[in-house]
One Martini backbone bead per residue (centre of mass of N, CA, C, O) as a GRO file, in nm:
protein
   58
    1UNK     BB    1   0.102   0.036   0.009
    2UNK     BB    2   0.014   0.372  -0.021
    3UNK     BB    3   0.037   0.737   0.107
    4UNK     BB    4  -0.120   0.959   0.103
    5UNK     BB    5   0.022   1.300   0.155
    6UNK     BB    6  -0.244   1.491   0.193
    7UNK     BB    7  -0.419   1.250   0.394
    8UNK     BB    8  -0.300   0.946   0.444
    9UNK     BB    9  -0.426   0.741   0.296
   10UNK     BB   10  -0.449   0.463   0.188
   11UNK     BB   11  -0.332   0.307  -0.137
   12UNK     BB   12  -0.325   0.150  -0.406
   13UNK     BB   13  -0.131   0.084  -0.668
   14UNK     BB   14  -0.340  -0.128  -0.854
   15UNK     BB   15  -0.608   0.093  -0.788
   16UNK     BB   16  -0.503   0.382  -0.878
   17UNK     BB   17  -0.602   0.659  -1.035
   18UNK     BB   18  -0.400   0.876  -0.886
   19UNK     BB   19  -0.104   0.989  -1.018
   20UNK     BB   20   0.249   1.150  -0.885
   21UNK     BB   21   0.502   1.269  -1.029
   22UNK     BB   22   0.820   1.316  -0.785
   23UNK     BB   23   1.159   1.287  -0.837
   24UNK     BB   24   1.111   0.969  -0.898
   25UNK     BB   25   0.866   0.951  -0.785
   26UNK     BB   26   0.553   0.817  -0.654
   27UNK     BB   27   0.246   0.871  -0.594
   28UNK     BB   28  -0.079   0.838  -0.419
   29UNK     BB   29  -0.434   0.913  -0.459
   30UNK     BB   30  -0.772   0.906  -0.324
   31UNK     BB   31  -0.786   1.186  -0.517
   32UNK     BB   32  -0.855   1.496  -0.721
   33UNK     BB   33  -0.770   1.686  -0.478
   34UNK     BB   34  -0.475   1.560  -0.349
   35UNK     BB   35  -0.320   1.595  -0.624
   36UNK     BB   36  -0.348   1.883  -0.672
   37UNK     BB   37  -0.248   1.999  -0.400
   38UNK     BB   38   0.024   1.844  -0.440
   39UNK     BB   39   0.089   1.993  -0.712
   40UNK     BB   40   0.134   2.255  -0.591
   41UNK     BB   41   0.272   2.148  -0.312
   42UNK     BB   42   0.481   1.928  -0.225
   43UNK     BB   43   0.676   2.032   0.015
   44UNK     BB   44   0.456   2.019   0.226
   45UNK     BB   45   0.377   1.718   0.229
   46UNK     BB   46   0.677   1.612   0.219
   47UNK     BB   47   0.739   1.778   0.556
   48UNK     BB   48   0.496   1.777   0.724
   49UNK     BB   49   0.394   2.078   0.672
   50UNK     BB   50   0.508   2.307   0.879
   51UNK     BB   51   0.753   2.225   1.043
   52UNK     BB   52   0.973   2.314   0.837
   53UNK     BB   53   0.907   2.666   0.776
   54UNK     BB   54   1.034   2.745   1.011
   55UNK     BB   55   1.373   2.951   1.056
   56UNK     BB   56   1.465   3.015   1.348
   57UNK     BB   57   1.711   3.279   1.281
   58UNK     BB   58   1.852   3.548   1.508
   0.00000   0.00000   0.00000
């Protein structure tokens, strides 16, 4: 099973309908919406939301 990046589902590789390569890699979404979103800005999904957006260096 594949981890949809965008909402956490499980998705089966080998039924799913919706799916983007990324950087070399096959992402598998649940959805043509969790697809979008990951298109539109896979680095959100790939580092775990915001958790590593902030760098506070001061």
């Amino acid at each position: 099973m594949a981890v949809d990046p965008v909402c956490g589902m499980d998705v089966d590789e080998k039924t799913a309908q919706w799916k983007s390569e990324y950087k070399g890699k096959t992402y598998y979404f649940c959805a043509p919406g969790c697809k979008a979103s990951f298109e539109k800005d896979p680095e959100k999904y790939l580092h775990g939301g915001d958790h590593h957006e902030h760098h506070g260096h001061h």
